[in-house]
N, C-alpha and C positions, 0 to 999 in steps of 0.2 A: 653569531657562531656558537654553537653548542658544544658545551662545555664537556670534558669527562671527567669523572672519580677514579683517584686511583685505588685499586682493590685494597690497598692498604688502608685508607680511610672508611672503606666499607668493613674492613676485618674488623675495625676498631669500632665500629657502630655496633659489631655485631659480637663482641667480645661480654662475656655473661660477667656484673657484676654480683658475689656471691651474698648470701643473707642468712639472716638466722630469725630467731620471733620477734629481734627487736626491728624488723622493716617498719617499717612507716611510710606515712606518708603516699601512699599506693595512688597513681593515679585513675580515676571512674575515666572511661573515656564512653558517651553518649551516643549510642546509635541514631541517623536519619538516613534520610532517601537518597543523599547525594553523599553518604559518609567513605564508599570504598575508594573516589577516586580522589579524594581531599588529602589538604595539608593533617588534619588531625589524621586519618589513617595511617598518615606516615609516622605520625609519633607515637602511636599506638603501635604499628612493628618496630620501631627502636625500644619503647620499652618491653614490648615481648621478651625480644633479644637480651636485653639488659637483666632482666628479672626473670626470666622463664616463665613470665602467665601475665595475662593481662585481663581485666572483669570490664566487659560492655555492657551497659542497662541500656535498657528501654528498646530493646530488641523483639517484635512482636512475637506474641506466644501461639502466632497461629500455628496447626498440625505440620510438624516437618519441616519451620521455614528455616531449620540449623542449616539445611540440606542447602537450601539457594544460598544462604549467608556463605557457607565455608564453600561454596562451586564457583562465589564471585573473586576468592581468593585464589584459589585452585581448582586442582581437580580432588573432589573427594577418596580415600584410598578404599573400596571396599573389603569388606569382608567376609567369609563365613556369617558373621553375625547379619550381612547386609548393609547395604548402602547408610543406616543409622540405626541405633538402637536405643531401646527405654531403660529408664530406671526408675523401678515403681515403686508405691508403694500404695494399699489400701488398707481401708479400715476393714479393723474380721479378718485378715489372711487369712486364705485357702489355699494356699502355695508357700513352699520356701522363697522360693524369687521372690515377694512379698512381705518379705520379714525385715523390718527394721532396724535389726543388727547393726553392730558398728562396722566399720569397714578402717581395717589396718593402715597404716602408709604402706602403697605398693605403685609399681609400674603395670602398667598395662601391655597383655600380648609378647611374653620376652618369646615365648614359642614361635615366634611365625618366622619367616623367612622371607628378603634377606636380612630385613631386622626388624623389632616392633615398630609401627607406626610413632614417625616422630613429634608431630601434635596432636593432642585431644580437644576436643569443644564438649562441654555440656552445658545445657540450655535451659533452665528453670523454668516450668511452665505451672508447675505450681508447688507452694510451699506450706502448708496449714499448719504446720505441727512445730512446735514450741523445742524439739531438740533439731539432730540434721544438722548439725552445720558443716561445711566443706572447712576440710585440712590438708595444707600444702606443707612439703620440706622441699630444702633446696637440696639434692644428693651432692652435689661438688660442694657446698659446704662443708656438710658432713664428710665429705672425703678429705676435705682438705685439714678439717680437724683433722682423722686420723692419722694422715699423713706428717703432719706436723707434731702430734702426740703419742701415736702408738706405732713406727713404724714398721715393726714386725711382722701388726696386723695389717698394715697396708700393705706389704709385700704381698701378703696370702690372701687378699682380696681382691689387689688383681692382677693374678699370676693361677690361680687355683677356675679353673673354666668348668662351668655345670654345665647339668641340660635342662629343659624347659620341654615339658610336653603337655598337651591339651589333647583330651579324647573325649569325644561325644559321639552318638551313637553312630554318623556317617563319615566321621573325618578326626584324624591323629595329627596334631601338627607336634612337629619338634626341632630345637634348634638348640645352638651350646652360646654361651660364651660367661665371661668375669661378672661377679657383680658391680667392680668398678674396673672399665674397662677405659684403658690410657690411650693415645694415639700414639703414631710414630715420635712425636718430639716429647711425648711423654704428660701431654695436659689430657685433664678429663674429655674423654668422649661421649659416654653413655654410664647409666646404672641402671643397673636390672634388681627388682625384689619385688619375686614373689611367691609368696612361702608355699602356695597352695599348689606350683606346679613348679617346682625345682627341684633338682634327685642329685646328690652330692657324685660324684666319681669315684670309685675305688682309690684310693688313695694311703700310701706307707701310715701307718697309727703316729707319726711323730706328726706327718705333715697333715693329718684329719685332724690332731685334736689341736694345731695350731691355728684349724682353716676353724675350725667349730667354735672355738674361743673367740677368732678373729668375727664369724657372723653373728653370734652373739652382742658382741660391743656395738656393731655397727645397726642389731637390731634396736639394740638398746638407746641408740642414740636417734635411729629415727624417729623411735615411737617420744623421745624427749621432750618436755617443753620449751627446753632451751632453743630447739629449731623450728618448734612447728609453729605456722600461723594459721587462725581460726578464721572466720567469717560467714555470714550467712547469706544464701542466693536469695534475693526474691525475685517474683516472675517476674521474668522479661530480662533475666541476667544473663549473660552469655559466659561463662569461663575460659579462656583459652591458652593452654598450656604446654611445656615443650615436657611430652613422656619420656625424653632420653634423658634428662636435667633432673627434673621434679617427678617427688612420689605425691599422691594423692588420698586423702581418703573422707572418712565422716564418721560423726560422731551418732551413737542411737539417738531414736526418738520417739515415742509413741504414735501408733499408727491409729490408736483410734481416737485422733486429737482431729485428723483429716486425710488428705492424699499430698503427698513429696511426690512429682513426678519431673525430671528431670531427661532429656533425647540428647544421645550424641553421637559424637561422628569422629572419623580419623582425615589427618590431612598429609603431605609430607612436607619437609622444608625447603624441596625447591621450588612452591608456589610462595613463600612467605620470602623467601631470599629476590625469587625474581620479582612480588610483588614490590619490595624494599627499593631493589635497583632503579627500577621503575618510576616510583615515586619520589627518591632521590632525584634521578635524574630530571622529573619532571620540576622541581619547586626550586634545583637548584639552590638550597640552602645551605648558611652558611654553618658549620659546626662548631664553631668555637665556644660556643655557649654550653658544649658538653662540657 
C-alpha cells in the first residue's frame, strides 16, 4: 500500500536552516549517470532546502551540459539572456565583460517579473587563476540579525518597496519590491540586492534617511566576514543555489594567470519541490534521523 507524506513533514524538510561563515561541514554530493533518480539526489534537495546551495563535482565540462543537468530537474526558466549564459574571463581583455573585477554579494534578476528566478546553477568549466573564488551569504540570516538587533532598521527594510530596472538596447525590464520582503505570517520570503539596478522611491527626508541608514547596515553586513563563506569551483563543479535566500559573488583574480569560465542557468522551485515530492515518495524514508 503506498504510503503518504503529510505536507507538514515536507514543510519541515524544507524549512531553511539559517548560517553564518561559521558552516561547516558542507556536504560534496558526486555527480553520475544514474544520480537524478537516486537516494542521494534526494539528499542533495533536502540539503538544498536546508542550506540554500548545494556544490556537485564531477559533473562533466562538456559545452552546455548545465542545460540537460537542470532540464532533468525541471524545466529551465529562460531568459533575455537565453536558455544559459557565460561567465568569462581571458587573458589580455578586450572587453569589459572580461574583466576580472570582484563581484559584490547580490541577487540575481530582482527586475524581472513576476519575480527573480528562484534557483541559480553555475557550472565551472574552467578555473586557471589563483584568485575567483565563489562567495555565498545567507540573506535570512542577515535579516534575522537585524531583526533581532536593530529593529528600526528592520522595519524600513521591509516596509520601504524599490524598483529594479534593467535596460539594454532592445528591452526595459522593471519591477518593485522590499529588500527583505516577509510573507503573510510574517517569516522571510525573499531578499533582493542589487545596488547596480535599484532606484530608492521618493520618500518624506525622515523616513529616506532612516531607509539610507537602514541599507547601509545591511550593506555592511553582507559584504561582513562574519557571514560570508568562501570557496573555490574547480571544473566539473556544479553550484546550485536558491537567488531568493542567498547573495552570491567573487573575489578578483588575474586574468592573465589563465581563463575562469564558468555557464549558467535559472530554474524555478516548483521543479525542485516536485522533484523532492517525488523522490520522497519514492524511497519512503524514514525522517527521524533529521
Amino acid at each position: 500500500e503506498k504510503e503518504f507524506y503529510s505536507d507538514e513533514e515536507l514543510e519541515r524538510l524544507m524549512q531553511p536552516t539559517l548560517w553564518n561563515s561559521d558552516l561547516k561541514n558542507i556536504k560534496n554530493f558526486k555527480y553520475n549517470d544514474n544520480f537524478l533518480e537516486s537516494g542521494e539526489m534526494l539528499e542533495l534537495l533536502k540539503s538544498f532546502y536546508k542550506n540554500g546551495f548545494i556544490i556537485i563535482s564531477n559533473v562533466p565540462t562538456k559545452d552546455n551540459f548545465i542545460v540537460n543537468f537542470a532540464n532533468s530537474i525541471g524545466s529551465i526558466r529562460r531568459t533575455n539572456f537565453g536558455e544559459y549564459f557565460n561567465v568569462k574571463s581571458k587573458p589580455n581583455p578586450n572587453d569589459l565583460a572580461y574583466t576580472p573585477l570582484p563581484l559584490s554579494p547580490h541577487t540575481d534578476n530582482p527586475y524581472r517579473k513576476p519575480e527573480a528566478p528562484g534557483i541559480q546553477f553555475l557550472h565551472c568549466l574552467k578555473n586557471e587563476v589563483s584568485g575567483g573564488f565563489s562567495t555565498l551569504v545567507d540573506g535570512f540570516s542577515v535579516a534575522e540579525y537585524i531583526k533581532l538587533n536593530e529593529p528600526e532598521a528592520f522595519e524600513s527594510l521591509t516596509k520601504t518597496n524599490l524598483r529594479y530596472r534593467f535596460q539594454d538596447k532592445d528591452i526595459i525590464l522593471e519591477n518593485w519590491g522590499e529588500l527583505i520582503e516577509l510573507d503573510k505570517d510574517g517569516d522571510y520570503k525573499q531578499v533582493r540586492y542589487s545596488t547596480r539596478v535599484d532606484y530608492v522611491p521618493p520618500l518624506e527626508n525622515e523616513k529616506l534617511e532612516s531607509f539610507y541608514k537602514a541599507r547601509k547596515l545591511l550593506g555592511d553586513l553582507y559584504t561582513s566576514s562574519d557571514f560570508e563563506i568562501k570557496f573555490k569551483l574547480s571544473p566539473g563543479d556544479v553550484m546550485m543555489f536558491d537567488n531568493h535566500r542567498l547573495l552570491h559573488g567573487r573575489t578578483s583574480y588575474d586574468s592573465s594567470e589563465g581563463a575562469r569560465h564558468l555557464q549558467g542557468c535559472y530554474l524555478e522551485f516548483d521543479s525542485t519541490d516536485g522533484k523532492l515530492r517525488h523522490l520522497h515518495e519514492k524511497y519512503h524514508l524514514s525522517e527521524t534521523n533529521l
